[in-house]
C-alpha angles and dihedrals in degrees: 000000000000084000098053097047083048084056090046094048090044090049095034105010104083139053123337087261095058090045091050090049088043089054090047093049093051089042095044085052097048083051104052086048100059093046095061098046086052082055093046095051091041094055101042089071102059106190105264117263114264113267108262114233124293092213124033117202113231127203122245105236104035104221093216137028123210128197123199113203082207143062126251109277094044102121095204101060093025085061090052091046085052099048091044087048098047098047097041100048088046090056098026109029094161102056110079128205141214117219119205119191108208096188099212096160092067083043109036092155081063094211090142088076095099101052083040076063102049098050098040083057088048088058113038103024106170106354111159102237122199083198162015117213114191121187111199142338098312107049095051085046082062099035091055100047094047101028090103087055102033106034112355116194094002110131121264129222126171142177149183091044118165122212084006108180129165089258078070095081107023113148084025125109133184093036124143133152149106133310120203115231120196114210100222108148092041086059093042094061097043083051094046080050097050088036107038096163093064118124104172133029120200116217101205112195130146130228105270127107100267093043091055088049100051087050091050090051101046096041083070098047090049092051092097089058089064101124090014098079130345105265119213134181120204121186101172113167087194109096090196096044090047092055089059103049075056107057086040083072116131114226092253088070135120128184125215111196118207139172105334117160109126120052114202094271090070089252103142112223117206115212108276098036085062099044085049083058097045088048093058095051109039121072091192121072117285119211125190129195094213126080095227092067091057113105092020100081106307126128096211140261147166091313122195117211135227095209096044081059096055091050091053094048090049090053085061097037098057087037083057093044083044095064104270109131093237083218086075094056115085125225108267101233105165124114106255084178109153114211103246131174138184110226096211092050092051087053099056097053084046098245127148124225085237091073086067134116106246119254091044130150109225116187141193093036115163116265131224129235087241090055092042111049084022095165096042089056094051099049088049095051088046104057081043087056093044083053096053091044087065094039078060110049088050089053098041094097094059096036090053093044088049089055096057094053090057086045096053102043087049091054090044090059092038088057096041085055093047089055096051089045089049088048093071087033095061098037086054102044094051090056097037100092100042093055096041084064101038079051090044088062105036085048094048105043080042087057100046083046090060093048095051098043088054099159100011126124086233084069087083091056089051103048085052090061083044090054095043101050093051085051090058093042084065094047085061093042088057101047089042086055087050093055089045083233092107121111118245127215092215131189144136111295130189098237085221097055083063097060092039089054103061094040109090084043091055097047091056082043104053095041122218107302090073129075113207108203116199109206101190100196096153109079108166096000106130125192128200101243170121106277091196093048094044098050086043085058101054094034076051092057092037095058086053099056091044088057087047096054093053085158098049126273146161124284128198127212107184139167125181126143122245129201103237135015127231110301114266085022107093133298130255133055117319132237109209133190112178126188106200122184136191085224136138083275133213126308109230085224094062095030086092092058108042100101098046118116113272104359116128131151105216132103122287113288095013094092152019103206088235101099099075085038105052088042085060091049098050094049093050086054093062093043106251126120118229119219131196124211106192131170108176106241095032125060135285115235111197116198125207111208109195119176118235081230129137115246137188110277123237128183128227139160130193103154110123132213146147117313080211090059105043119102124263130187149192108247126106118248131199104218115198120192132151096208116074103206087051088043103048085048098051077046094061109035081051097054096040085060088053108266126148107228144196123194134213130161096208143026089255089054095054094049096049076058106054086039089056084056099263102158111198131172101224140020112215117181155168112252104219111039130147116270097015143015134238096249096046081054092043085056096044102047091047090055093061085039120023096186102062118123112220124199111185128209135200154168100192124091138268096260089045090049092045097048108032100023093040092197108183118242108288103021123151117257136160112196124217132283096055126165118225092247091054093046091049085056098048094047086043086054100047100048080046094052 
């Protein structure tokens, strides 16, 4: 109640205004409303069809007789005398047909051909026909034994023909039409599939001609099941005595029904009449291979159609008044059958419409209300809607103001988290530069010192400083990934080769109590990336979940591609790697935390509160989001998204090696570093691998050099210098000569390099710290290039 008077004063309450456009709302709805009831009401009393004709016309001399083996009310042929009628009058409206029923079923001896004979011959004498039309066995049995006396000469098509072969029509010409073919064999295997205990299966046909014909057919097509299931063909003209055999039925049993259409007594049964009867008495799945039986008792099958028949037969039949010699038209033989089901019938032998083949018609399925009383849902739901549409304008103002609050309070902690991930940045990109130099030549003169004391106990010291240094290189790598102001190696990478890669590492890292589990789900998903930062991150992850299952556990490793990424992340289909653990989980208290600097909620010494950072950091750098799924209790799943997506190409090298096995050269460089410990160590490793080198401390220098006549091979040089900076000497070198290969070197970071370097896209470019067997390779690579 208080929220309705809220919505009256909101709606009446207020200024004149308010109350006017309250009393137009509520108007406006009455109306529309009305309106659509009035619709409603209009529509559900369509005006009546007009009255067909009391008195159709017929022409004088019919073009096509038809005969019907059958009499009127037998849904088979009744079906194939439908589908011929309707396709031919709605491409020929002006040819008429006479249809003869020949009524072969009460007669199946079909001694009553003669006096058929005789009256066909009373009443239409010597009508020129265009064309004979004969549905099923028994017609063309009469069509061809009085064709020379009837209709001599006149073409011939026929349908609906059981055990057809060519003998049929030998001595015949100007024949065509369309044998029925009963998939037998086809049903057989789907209902050996759905009932996979059977062990016989029951074939029930009559004596008539059809009937005898149908057996003969589909004995051959069974012949494939002998071994498979106990075959077994019953042809009892006793009703009664069918029934119990029946009933007598083991539970392995299937039934096939056939052609049955005349008991013992001489009463025809049409089709359904006869599945409902085989229903009744059989307690194991019946299955039928013609159309009418389906929705009176039978399972399914591979059903052939009457009317689809029809259809076929007209389509010769036009093609022959059109001109075509029907002796050059060859007897369509091939099965036409649909799938079709009964969906009561698949629930009482307790099947799903998922064992299906796929394609089939299922009927009988249950209807919704919404299906049913379709209008009147959708005018309720209408005027609901309509409802809902004013409750929300009137709420609109508060609903707005609550959603920039959250707005504003989201943006408030984005940009609180943004602060605290910018404070490491900045503190490691200012040093960045500084300590790369002061590694770069710890790293070199170590190096030269190991090459030298080959042999000598002081190795091991120095192979301590070289360990240490490049200790203290990744420490740097990692704070720079964390600041997103690293630079990236990146290249085209399989996503599954990630995960491969690190695998080996994580199972020596998690012991024995733990399963890892890869799940490789990205075959032939690539991603635009650092191999090395890519495989930290998840060896990074992994660690985490190993300390959170203290007890043992599972751990997944899984990669699969995804279409799209989380939404206000990046477009385009999404690479994903997740780590999930069966772990303590993640408090939610702590969830909002966990990817701070240096937070970290385990013991003293266990932990430095960087590996989720710098993660974090890594994935933002190539341009990806990590989320976290966590239950206490239960396990946390973190998920790495990474776009497919080409990226700008950096080059770096950390692999290490022998300064005595790295490649030299003869060529003369210009080397051009503005700080003279860094420069006097690349001098002389280059010089001890052979190169001829020039040295100069700033861009102007170098110049002054190449301008004196000075000819070198390759310009390697620092990027950010004073004076000026390594791209502004790279352009103007390579105006004087064109042909001289740069490699540039730094210590700053990407953004510094970016901004104050402006190196264009692939360039070549070795980071600090470098170690002089790396430097050797790179300079080797570029003259070879």
């Amino acid at each position: 109640m208080k929220r309705l008077s809220w919505i009256y004063h909101a709606l009446f309450g207020g200024s004149p205004w308010s109350t006017a456009l309250g009393v137009a709302a509520v108007a406006a709805f009455l109306g529309l409303g009305w309106r659509l009831a009035t619709q409603v009401h209009r529509t559900s009393l369509p005006p009546p069809p007009p009255a067909p004709p009391l008195v159709r016309p017929l022409e004088r001399d019919p073009s096509i007789l038809l005969l019907n083996a059958y009499h009127p009310g037998y849904s088979w042929s009744d079906h194939e005398g439908e589908g011929f009628l309707e396709t031919l009058q709605k491409a020929r409206p002006d040819l008429q047909t006479r249809v003869e029923h020949l009524d072969a079923k009460h007669h199946p001896g079909l001694e009553h051909f003669p006096a058929l004979r005789d009256l066909l011959r009373a009443k239409y004498g010597t009508t020129p026909f265009r064309l004979v039309v004969a549905a099923d066995n028994p017609a063309l049995v009469f069509a061809l034994r009085y064709r020379d006396d009837l209709f001599p000469g006149v073409p011939i098509v026929f349908m609906g023909i059981d055990g057809y072969g060519p003998e049929l029509l030998a001595g015949h010409t100007g024949i065509t039409g369309i044998a029925q073919r009963l998939e037998a064999a086809r049903t057989l295997e789907i209902a050996l599939r759905l009932h996979p205990r059977t062990r016989r299966v029951v074939v029930i046909h009559d004596h008539t001609l059809t009937g005898q014909e149908s057996r003969r057919e589909v004995e051959g097509q069974l012949a494939s099941l002998a071994g498979r299931v106990q075959l077994q063909f019953l042809s009892e003209p006793d009703l009664d005595r069918l029934g119990h055999q029946l009933r007598s039925l083991p539970a392995d049993s299937l039934v096939l029904g056939l052609s049955y259409s005349l008991d013992g007594q001489g009463r025809v049964v049409n089709h359904e009449a006869f599945t409902r009867f085989l229903r009744q008495h059989a307690q194991v799945p019946v299955y039928g291979l013609h159309g009418e039986r389906l929705g009176h008792g039978i399972v399914g099958g591979v059903l052939t159609d009457g009317k689809v028949h029809g259809r076929r037969a007209a389509d010769l039949a036009l093609r022959i008044l059109a001109g075509e010699n029907a002796a050059s038209l060859p007897v369509q033989t091939e099965a036409q059958g649909l799938l079709g089901f009964d969906h009561a019938e698949l629930l009482r032998f307790g099947l799903s419409e998922r064992d299906l083949p796929p394609g089939a018609t299922i009927i009988h399925r249950p209807t919704s209300f919404l299906q049913t009383h379709r209008d009147l849902a959708l005018t309720t739901a209408g005027l609901f809607l309509l409802l809902l549409g004013g409750l929300a304008a009137v709420a609109l103002n508060v609903y707005r103001r609550v959603q920039v609050e959250e707005r504003h309070r989201s943006l408030q902690a984005q940009l609180l988290q943004s602060q605290k991930m910018e404070a490491v940045g900045h503190l490691a990109g200012g040093v960045a530069h500084d300590f790369n130099n002061i590694l770069t030549a710890i790293m070199g003169y170590a190096s030269l010192l190991q090459m030298k004391l080959e042999g000598d106990a002081a190795k091991a010291h120095v192979d301590q400083i070289l360990g240490a240094s490049e200790r203290g290189a990744h420490l740097i790598r990692s704070l720079l990934a964390f600041s997103r102001k690293g630079v990236l190696e990146s290249k085209p990478l399989p996503l599954d080769a990630i995960a491969q890669g690190v695998e080996k590492i994580v199972r020596r890292l998690i012991g024995e109590d733990i399963t890892l589990e890869v799940q490789l789900g990205g075959s032939g998903v690539r991603v635009m990336g650092d191999l090395a930062h890519l495989e930290q991150v998840v060896v990074n992850l992994c660690t985490n979940a190993r300390d959170a299952m203290p007890d043992g556990g599972r751990l997944t490793l899984e990669t699969r591609c995804l279409p799209a990424a989380p939404q206000g992340s990046f477009e385009g289909p999404a690479a994903v790697i997740s780590v999930k653990d069966t772990g303590t989980g993640i408090p939610p208290s702590v969830r909002p935390r966990i990817f701070e600097p240096f937070y970290t909620t385990k013991e003293v010494g266990k932990g430095t509160g960087l590996g989720l950072s710098v993660a974090y950091g890594i994935i933002r750098q190539h341009g990806g989001v990590v989320t976290v799924e966590s239950e206490p209790g239960v396990g946390s799943t973190f998920h790495l998204f990474l776009p497919a997506l080409p990226a700008t190409a950096f080059l770096e090298d950390t692999e290490d090696g022998r300064l005595d096995q790295a490649p030299g050269g003869q060529e003369s460089i210009l080397l051009v570093e503005d700080e003279a410990p860094v420069r006097s160590l690349m001098a002389a490793v280059l010089r001890e691998a052979g190169y001829r080198v020039m040295e100069a401390a700033d861009g102007l220098e170098a110049l002054k050099l190449q301008e004196d006549g000075a000819a070198f091979d390759l310009l390697l040089t620092d990027v950010i210098m004073p004076r000026m900076n390594g791209r502004a000497l790279q352009v103007a070198v390579q105006a004087r000569a064109p042909q001289t290969r740069v490699l540039f070197i730094s210590g700053y970071t990407a953004d510094i390099i970016e901004h104050r370097g402006a190196l264009p896209p692939g360039s070549a470019l070795v980071l600090k710290p470098v170690r002089p067997a790396t430097l050797l390779r790179r300079v080797r690579d570029v003259l070879d290039a």
